[in-house]
PDB file of N, H, CA, C and O in Angstrom:
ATOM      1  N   UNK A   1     -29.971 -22.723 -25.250  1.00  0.00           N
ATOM      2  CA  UNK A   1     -29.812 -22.329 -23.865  1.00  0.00           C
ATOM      3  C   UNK A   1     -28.358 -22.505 -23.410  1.00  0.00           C
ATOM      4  O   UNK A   1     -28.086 -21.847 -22.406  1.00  0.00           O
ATOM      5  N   UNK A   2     -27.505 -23.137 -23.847  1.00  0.00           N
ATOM      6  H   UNK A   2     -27.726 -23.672 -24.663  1.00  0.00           H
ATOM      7  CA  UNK A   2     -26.341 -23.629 -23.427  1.00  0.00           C
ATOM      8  C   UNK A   2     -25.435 -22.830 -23.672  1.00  0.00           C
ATOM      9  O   UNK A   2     -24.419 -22.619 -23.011  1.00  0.00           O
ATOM     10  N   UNK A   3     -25.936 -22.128 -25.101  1.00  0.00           N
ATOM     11  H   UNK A   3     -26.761 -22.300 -25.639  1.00  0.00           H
ATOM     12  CA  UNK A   3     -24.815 -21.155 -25.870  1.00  0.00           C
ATOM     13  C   UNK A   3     -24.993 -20.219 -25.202  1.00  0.00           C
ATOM     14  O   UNK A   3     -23.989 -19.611 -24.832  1.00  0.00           O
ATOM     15  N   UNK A   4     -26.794 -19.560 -24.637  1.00  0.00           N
ATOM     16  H   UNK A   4     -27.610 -20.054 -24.937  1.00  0.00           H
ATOM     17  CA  UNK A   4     -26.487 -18.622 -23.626  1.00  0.00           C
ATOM     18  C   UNK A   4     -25.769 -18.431 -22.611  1.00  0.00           C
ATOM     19  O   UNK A   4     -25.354 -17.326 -22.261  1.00  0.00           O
ATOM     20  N   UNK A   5     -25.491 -19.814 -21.868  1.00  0.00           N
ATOM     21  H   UNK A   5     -25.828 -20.712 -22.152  1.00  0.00           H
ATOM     22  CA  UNK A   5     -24.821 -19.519 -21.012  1.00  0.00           C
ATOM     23  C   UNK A   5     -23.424 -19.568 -20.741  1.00  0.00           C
ATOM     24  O   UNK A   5     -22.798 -19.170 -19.758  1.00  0.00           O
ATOM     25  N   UNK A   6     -22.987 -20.218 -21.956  1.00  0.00           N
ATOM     26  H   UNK A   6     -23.496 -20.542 -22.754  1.00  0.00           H
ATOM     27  CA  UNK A   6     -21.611 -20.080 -22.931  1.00  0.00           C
ATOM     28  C   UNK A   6     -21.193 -18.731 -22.829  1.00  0.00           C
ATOM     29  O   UNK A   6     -20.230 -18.497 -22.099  1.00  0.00           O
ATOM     30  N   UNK A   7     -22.074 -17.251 -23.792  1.00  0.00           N
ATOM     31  H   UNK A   7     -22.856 -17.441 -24.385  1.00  0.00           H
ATOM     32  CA  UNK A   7     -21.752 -16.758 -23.842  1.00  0.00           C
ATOM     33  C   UNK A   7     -22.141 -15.578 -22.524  1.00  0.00           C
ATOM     34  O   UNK A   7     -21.532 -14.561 -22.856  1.00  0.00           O
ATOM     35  N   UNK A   8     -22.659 -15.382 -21.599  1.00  0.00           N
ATOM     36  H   UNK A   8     -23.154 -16.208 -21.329  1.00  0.00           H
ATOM     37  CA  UNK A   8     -22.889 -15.144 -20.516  1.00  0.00           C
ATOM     38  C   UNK A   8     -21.570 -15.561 -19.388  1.00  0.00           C
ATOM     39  O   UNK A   8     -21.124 -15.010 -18.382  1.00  0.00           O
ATOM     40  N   UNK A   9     -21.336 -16.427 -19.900  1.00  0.00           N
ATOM     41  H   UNK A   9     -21.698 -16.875 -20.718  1.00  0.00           H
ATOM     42  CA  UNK A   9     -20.131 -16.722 -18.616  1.00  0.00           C
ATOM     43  C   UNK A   9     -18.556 -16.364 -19.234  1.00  0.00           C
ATOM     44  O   UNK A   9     -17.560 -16.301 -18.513  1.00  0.00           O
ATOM     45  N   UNK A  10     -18.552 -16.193 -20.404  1.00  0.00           N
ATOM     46  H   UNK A  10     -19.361 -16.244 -20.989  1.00  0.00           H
ATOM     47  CA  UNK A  10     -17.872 -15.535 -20.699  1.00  0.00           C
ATOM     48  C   UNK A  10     -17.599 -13.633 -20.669  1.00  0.00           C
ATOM     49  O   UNK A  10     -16.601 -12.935 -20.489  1.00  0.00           O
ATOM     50  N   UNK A  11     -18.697 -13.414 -20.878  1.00  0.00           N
ATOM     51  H   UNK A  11     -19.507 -13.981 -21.024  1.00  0.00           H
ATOM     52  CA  UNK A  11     -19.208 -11.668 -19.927  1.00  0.00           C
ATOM     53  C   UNK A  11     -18.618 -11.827 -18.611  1.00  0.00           C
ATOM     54  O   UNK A  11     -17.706 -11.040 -18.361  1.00  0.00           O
ATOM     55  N   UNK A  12     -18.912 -12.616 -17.769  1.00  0.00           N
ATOM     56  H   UNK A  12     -19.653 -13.255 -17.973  1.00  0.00           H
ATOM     57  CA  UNK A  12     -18.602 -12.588 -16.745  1.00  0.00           C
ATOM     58  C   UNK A  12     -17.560 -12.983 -16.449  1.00  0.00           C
ATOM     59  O   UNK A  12     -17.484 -13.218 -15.243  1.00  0.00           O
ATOM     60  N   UNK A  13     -16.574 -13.199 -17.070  1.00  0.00           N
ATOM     61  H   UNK A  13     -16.636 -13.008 -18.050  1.00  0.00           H
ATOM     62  CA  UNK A  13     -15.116 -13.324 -16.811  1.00  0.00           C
ATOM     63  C   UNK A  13     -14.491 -12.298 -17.210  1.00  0.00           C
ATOM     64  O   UNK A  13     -13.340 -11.936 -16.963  1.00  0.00           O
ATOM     65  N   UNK A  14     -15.412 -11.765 -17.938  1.00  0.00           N
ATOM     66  H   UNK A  14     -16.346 -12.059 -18.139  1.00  0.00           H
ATOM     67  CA  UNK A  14     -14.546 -10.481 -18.724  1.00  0.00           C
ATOM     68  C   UNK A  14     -14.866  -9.444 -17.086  1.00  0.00           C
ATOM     69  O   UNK A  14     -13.894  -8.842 -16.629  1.00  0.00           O
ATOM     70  N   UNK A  15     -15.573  -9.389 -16.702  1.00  0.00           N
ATOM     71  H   UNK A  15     -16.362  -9.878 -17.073  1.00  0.00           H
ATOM     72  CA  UNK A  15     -16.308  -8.349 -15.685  1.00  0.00           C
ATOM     73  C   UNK A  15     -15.289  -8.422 -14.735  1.00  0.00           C
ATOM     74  O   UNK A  15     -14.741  -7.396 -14.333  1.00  0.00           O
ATOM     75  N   UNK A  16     -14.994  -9.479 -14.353  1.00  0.00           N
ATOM     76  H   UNK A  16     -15.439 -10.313 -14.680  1.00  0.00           H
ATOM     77  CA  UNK A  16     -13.972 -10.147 -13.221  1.00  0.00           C
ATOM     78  C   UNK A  16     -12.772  -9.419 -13.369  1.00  0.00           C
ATOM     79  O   UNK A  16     -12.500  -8.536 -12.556  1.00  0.00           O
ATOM     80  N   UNK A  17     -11.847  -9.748 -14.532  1.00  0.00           N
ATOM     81  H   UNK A  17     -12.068 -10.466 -15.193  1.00  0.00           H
ATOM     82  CA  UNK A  17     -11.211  -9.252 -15.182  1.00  0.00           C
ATOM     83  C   UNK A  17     -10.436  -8.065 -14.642  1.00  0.00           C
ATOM     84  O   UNK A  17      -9.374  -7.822 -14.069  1.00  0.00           O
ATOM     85  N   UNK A  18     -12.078  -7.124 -15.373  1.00  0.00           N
ATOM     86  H   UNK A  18     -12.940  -7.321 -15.839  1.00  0.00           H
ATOM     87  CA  UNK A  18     -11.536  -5.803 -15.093  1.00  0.00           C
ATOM     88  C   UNK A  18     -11.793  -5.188 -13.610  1.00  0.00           C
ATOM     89  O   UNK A  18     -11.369  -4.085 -13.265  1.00  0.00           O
ATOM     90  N   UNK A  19     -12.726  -6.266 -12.591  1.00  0.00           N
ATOM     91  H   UNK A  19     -13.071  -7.162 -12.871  1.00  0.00           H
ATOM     92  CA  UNK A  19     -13.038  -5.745 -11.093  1.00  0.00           C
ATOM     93  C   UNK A  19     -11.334  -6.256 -10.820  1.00  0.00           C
ATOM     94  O   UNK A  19     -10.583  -5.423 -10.311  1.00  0.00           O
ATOM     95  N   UNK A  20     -10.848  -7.484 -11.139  1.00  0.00           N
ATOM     96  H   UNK A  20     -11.458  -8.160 -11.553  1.00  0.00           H
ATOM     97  CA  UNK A  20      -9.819  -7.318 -10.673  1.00  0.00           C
ATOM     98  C   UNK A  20      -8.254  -6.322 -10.668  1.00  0.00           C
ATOM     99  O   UNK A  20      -7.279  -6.089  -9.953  1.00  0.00           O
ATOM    100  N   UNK A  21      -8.785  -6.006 -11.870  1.00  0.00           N
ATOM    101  H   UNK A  21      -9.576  -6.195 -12.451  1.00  0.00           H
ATOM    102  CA  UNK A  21      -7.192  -4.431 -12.310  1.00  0.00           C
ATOM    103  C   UNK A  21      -7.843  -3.481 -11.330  1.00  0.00           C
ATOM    104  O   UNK A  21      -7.026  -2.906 -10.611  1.00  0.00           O
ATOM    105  N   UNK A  22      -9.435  -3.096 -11.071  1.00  0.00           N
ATOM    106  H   UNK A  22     -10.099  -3.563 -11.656  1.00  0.00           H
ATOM    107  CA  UNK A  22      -9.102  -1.738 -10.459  1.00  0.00           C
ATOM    108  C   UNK A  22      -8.967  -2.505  -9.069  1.00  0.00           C
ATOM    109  O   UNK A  22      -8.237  -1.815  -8.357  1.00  0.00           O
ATOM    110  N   UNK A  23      -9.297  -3.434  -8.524  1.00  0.00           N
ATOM    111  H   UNK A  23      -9.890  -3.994  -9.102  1.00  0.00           H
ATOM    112  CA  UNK A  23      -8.443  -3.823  -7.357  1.00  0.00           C
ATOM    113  C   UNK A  23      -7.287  -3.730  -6.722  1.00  0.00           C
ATOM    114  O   UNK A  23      -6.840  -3.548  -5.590  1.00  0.00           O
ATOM    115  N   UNK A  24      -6.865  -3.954  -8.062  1.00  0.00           N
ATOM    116  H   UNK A  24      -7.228  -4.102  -8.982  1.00  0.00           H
ATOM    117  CA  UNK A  24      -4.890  -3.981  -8.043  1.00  0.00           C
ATOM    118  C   UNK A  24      -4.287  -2.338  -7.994  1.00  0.00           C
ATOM    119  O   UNK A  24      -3.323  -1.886  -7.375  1.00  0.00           O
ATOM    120  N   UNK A  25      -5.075  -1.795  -8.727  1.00  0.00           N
ATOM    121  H   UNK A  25      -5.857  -2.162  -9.230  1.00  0.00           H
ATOM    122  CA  UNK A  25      -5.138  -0.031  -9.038  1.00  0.00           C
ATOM    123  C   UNK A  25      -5.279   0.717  -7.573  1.00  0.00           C
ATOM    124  O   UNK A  25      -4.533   1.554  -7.066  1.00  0.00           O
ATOM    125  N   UNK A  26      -6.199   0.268  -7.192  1.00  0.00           N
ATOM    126  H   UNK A  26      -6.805  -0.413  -7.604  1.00  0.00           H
ATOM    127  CA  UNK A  26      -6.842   0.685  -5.542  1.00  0.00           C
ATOM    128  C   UNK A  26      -5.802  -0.147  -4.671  1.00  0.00           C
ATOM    129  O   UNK A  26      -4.848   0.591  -4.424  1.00  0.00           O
ATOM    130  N   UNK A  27      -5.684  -1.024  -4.283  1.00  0.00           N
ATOM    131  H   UNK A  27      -6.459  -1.624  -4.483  1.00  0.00           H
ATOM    132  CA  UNK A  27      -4.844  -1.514  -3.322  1.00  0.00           C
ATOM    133  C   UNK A  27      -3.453  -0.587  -3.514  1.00  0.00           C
ATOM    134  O   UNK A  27      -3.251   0.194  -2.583  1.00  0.00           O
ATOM    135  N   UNK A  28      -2.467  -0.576  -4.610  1.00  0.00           N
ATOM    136  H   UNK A  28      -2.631  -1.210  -5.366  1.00  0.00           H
ATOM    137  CA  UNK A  28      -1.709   0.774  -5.152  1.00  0.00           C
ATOM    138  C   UNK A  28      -1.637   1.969  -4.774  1.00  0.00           C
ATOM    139  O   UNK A  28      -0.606   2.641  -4.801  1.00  0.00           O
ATOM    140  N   UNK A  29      -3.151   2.487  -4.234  1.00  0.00           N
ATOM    141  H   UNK A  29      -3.989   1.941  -4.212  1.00  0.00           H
ATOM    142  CA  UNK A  29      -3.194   3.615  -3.756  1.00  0.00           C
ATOM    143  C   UNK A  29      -3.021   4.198  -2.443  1.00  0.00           C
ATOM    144  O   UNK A  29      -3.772   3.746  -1.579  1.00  0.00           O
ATOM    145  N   UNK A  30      -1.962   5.363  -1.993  1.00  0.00           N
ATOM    146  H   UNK A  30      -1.352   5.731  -2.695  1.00  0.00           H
ATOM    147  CA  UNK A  30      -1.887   5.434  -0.639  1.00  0.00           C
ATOM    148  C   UNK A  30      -2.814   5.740   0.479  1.00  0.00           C
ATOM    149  O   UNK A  30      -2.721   5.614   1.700  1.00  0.00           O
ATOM    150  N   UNK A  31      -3.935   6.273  -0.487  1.00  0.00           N
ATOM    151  H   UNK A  31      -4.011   6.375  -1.479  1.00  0.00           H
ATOM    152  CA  UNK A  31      -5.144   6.669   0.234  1.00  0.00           C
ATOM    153  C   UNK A  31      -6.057   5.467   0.655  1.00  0.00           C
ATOM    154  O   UNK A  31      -6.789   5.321   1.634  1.00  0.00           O
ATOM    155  N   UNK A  32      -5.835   4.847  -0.159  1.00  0.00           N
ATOM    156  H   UNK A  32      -5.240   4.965  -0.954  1.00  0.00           H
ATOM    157  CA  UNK A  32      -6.419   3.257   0.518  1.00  0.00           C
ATOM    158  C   UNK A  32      -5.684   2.371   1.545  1.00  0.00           C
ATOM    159  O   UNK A  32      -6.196   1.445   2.174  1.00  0.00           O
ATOM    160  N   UNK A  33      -4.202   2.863   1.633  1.00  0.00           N
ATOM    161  H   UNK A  33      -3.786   3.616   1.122  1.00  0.00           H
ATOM    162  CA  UNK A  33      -3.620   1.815   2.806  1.00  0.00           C
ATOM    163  C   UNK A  33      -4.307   2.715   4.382  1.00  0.00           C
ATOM    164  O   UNK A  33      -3.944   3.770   4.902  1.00  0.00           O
ATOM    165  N   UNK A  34      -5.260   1.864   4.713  1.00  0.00           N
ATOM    166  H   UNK A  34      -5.554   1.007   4.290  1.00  0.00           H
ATOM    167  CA  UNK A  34      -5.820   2.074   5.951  1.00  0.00           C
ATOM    168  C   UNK A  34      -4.678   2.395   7.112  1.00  0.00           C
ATOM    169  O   UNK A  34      -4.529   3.528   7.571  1.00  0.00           O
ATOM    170  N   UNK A  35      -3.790   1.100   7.578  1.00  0.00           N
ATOM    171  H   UNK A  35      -3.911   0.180   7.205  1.00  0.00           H
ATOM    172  CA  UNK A  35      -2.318   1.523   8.690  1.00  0.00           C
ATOM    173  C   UNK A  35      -2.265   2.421   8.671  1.00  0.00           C
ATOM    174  O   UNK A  35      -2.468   3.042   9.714  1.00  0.00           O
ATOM    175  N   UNK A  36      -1.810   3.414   6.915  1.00  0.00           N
ATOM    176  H   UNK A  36      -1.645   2.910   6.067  1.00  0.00           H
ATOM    177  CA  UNK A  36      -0.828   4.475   7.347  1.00  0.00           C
ATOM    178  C   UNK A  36      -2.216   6.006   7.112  1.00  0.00           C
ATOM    179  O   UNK A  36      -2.087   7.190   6.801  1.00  0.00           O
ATOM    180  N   UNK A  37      -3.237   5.272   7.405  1.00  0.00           N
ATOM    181  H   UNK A  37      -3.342   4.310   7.657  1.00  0.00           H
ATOM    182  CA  UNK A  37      -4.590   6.867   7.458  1.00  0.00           C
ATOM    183  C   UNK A  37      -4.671   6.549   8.768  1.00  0.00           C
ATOM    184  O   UNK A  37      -4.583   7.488   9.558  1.00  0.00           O
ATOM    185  N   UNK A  38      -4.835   5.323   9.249  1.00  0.00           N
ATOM    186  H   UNK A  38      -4.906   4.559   8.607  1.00  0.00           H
ATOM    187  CA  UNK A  38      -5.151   5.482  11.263  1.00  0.00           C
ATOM    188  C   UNK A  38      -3.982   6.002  11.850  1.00  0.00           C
ATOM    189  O   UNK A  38      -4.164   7.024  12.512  1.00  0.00           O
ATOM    190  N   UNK A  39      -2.679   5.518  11.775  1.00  0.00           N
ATOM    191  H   UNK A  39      -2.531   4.688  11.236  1.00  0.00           H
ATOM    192  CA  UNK A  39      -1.314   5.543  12.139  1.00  0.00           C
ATOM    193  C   UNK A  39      -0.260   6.208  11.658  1.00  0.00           C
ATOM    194  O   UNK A  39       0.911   5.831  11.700  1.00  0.00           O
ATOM    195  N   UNK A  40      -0.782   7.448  11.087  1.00  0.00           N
ATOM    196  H   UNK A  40      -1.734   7.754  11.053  1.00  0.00           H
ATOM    197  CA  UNK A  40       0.390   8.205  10.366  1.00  0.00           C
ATOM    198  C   UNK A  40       2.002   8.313  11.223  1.00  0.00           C
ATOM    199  O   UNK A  40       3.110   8.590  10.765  1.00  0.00           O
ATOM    200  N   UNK A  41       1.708   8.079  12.181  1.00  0.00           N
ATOM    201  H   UNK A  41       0.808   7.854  12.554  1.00  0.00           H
ATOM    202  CA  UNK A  41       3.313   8.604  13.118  1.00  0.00           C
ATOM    203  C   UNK A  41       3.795   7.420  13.279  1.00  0.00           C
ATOM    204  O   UNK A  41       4.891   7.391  13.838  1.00  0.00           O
ATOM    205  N   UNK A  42       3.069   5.837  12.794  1.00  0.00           N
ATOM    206  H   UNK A  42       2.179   5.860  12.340  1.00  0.00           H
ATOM    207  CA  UNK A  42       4.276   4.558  12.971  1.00  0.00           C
ATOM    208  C   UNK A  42       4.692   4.940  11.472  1.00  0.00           C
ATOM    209  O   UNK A  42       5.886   4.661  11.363  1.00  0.00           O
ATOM    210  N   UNK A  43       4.238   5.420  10.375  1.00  0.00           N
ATOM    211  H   UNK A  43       3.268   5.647  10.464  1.00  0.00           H
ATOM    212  CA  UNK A  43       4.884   5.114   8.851  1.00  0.00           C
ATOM    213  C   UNK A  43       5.126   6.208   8.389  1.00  0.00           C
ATOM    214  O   UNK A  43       4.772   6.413   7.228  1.00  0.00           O
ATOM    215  N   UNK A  44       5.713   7.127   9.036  1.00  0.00           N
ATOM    216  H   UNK A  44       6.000   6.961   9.979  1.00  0.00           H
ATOM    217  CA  UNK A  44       6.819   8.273   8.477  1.00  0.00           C
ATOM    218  C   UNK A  44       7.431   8.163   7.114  1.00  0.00           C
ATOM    219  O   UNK A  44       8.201   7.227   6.898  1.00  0.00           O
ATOM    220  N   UNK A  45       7.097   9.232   5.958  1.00  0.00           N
ATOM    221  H   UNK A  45       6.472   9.993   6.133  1.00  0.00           H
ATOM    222  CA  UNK A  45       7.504   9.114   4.801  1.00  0.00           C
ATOM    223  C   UNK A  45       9.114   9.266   4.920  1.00  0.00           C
ATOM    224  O   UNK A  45       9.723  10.203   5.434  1.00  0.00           O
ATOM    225  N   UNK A  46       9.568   8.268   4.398  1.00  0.00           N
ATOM    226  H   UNK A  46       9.073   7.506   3.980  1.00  0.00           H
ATOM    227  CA  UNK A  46      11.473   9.210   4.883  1.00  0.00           C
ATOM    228  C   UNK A  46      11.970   8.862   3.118  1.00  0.00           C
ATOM    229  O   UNK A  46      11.377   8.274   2.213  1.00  0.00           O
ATOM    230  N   UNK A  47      13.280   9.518   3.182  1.00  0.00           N
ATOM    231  H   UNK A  47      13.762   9.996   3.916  1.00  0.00           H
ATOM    232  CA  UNK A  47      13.747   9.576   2.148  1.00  0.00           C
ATOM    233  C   UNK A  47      15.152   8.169   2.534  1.00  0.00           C
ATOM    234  O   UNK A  47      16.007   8.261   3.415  1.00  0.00           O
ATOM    235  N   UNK A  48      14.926   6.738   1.343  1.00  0.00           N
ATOM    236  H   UNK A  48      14.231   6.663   0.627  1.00  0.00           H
ATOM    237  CA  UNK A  48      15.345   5.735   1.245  1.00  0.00           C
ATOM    238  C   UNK A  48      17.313   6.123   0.971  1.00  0.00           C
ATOM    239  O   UNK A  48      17.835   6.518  -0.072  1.00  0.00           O
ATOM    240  N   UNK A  49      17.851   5.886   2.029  1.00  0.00           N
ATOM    241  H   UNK A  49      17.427   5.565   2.876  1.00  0.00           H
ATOM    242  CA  UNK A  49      19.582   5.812   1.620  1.00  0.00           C
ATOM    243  C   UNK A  49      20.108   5.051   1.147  1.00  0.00           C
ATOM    244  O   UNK A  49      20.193   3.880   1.517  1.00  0.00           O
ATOM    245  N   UNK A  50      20.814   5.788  -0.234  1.00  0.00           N
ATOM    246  H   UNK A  50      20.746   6.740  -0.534  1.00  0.00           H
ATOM    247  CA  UNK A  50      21.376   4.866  -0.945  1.00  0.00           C
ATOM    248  C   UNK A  50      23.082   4.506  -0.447  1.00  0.00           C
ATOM    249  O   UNK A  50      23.328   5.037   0.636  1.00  0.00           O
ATOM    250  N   UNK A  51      23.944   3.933  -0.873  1.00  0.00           N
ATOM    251  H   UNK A  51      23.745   3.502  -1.753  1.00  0.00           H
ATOM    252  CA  UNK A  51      25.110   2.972  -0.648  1.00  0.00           C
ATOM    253  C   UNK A  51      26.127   4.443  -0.319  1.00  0.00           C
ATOM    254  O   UNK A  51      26.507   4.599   0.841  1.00  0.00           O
ATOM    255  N   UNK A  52      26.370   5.071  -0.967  1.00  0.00           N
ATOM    256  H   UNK A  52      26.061   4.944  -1.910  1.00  0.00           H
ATOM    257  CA  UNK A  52      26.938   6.442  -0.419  1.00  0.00           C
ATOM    258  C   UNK A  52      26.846   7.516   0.606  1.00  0.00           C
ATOM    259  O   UNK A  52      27.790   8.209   0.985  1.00  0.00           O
ATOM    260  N   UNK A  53      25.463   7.593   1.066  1.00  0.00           N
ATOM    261  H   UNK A  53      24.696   7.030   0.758  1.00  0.00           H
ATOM    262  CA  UNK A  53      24.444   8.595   2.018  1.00  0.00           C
ATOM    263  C   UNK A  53      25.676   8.154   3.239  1.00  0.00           C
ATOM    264  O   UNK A  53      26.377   7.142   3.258  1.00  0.00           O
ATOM    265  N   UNK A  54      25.644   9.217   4.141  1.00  0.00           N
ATOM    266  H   UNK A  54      25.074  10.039   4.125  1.00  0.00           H
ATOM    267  CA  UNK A  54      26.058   9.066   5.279  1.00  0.00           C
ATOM    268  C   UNK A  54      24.918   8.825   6.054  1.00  0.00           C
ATOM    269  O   UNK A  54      23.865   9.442   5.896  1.00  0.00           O
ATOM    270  N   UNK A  55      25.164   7.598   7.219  1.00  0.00           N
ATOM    271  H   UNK A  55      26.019   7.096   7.347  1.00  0.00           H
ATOM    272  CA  UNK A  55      24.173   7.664   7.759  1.00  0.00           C
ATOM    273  C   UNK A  55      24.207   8.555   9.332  1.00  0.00           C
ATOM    274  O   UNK A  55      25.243   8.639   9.992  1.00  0.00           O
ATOM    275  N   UNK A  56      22.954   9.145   9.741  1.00  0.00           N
ATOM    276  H   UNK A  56      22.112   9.077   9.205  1.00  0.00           H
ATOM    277  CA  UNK A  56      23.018  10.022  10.304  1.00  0.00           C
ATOM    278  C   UNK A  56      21.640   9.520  11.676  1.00  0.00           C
ATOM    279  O   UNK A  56      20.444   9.254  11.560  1.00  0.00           O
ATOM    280  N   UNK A  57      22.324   9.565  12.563  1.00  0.00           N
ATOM    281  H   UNK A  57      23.296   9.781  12.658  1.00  0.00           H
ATOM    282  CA  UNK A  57      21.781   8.430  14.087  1.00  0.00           C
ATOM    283  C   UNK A  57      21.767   9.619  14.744  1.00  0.00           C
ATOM    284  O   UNK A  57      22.706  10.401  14.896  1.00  0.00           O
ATOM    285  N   UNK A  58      20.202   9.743  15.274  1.00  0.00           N
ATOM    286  H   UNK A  58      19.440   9.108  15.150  1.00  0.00           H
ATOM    287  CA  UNK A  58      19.606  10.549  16.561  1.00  0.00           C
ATOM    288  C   UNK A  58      19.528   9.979  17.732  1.00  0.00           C
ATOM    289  O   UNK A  58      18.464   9.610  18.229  1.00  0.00           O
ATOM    290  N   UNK A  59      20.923   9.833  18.396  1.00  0.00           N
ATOM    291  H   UNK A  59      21.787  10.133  17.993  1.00  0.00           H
ATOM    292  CA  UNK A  59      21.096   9.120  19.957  1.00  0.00           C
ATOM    293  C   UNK A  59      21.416  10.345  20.444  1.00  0.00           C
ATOM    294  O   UNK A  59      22.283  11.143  20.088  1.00  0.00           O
ATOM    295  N   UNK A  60      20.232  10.409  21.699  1.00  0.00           N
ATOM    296  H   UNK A  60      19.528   9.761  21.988  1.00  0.00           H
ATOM    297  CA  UNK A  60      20.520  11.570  22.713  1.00  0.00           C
ATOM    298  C   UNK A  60      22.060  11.427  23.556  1.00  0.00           C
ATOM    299  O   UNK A  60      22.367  10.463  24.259  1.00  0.00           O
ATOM    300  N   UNK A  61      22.810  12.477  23.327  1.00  0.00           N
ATOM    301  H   UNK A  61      22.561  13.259  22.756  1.00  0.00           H
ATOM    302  CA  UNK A  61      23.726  12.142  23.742  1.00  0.00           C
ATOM    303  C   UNK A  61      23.802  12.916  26.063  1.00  0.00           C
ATOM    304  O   UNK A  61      24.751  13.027  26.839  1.00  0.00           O
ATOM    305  N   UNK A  62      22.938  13.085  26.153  1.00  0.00           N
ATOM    306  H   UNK A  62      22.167  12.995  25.523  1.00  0.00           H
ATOM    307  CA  UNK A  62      22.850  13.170  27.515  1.00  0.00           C
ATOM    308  C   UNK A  62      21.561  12.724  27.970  1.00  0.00           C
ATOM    309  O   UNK A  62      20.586  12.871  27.234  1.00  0.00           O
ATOM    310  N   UNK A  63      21.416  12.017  29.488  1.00  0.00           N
ATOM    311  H   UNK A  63      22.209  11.898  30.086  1.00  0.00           H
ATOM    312  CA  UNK A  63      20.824  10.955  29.805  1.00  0.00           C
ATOM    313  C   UNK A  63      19.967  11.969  31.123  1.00  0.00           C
ATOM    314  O   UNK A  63      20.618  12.497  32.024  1.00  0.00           O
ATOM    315  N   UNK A  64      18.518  12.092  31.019  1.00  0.00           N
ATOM    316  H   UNK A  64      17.989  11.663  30.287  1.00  0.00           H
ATOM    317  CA  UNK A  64      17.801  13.253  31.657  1.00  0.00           C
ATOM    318  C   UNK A  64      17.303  12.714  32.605  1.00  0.00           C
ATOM    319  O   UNK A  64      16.378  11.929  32.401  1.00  0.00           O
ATOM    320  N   UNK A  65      17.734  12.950  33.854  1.00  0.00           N
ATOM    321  H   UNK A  65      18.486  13.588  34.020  1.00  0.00           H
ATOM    322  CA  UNK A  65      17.062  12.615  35.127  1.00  0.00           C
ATOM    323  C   UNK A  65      15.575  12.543  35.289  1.00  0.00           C
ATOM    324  O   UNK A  65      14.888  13.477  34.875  1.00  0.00           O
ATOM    325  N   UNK A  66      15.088  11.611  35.801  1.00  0.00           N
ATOM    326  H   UNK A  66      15.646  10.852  36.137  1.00  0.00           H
ATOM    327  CA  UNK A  66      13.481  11.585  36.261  1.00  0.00           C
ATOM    328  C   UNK A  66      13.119  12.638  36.958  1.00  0.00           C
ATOM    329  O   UNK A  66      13.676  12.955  38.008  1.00  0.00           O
ATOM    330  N   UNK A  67      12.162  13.265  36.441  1.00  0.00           N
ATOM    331  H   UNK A  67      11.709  13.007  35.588  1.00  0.00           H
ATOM    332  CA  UNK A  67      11.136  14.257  37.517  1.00  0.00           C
ATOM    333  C   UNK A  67      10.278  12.809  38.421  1.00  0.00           C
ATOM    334  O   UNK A  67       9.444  13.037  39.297  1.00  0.00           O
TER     335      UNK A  67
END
């Protein structure tokens, strides 16, 4: 009985194992980050600037009176 459960709990580490890679696989995936499926307009895909890029700033340059 002991060895059964010797080798039984060893199955079950193996099981673990592999629930844990597709965890890691799925969390990885963009379709699983919930934020950016409710909130697409806070996490804008942008393209990352590297050390050369000019950087390029959208300040309105005229200031629009209140209706």
């Amino acid at each position: 009985e002991i060895e059964f459960h010797k080798i039984q709990q060893v199955e079950l580490n193996d099981v673990n194992k592999g629930l844990e890679e597709e965890i890691k696989v799925l969390l990885r995936h963009p379709k699983s980050n919930v934020r950016l499926q409710l909130f697409p307009e806070f996490f804008p895909s942008r393209e990352k600037c590297s050390p050369d890029m000019d950087v390029v700033l959208d300040i309105p340059k005229q200031e629009w009176l209140p209706i």
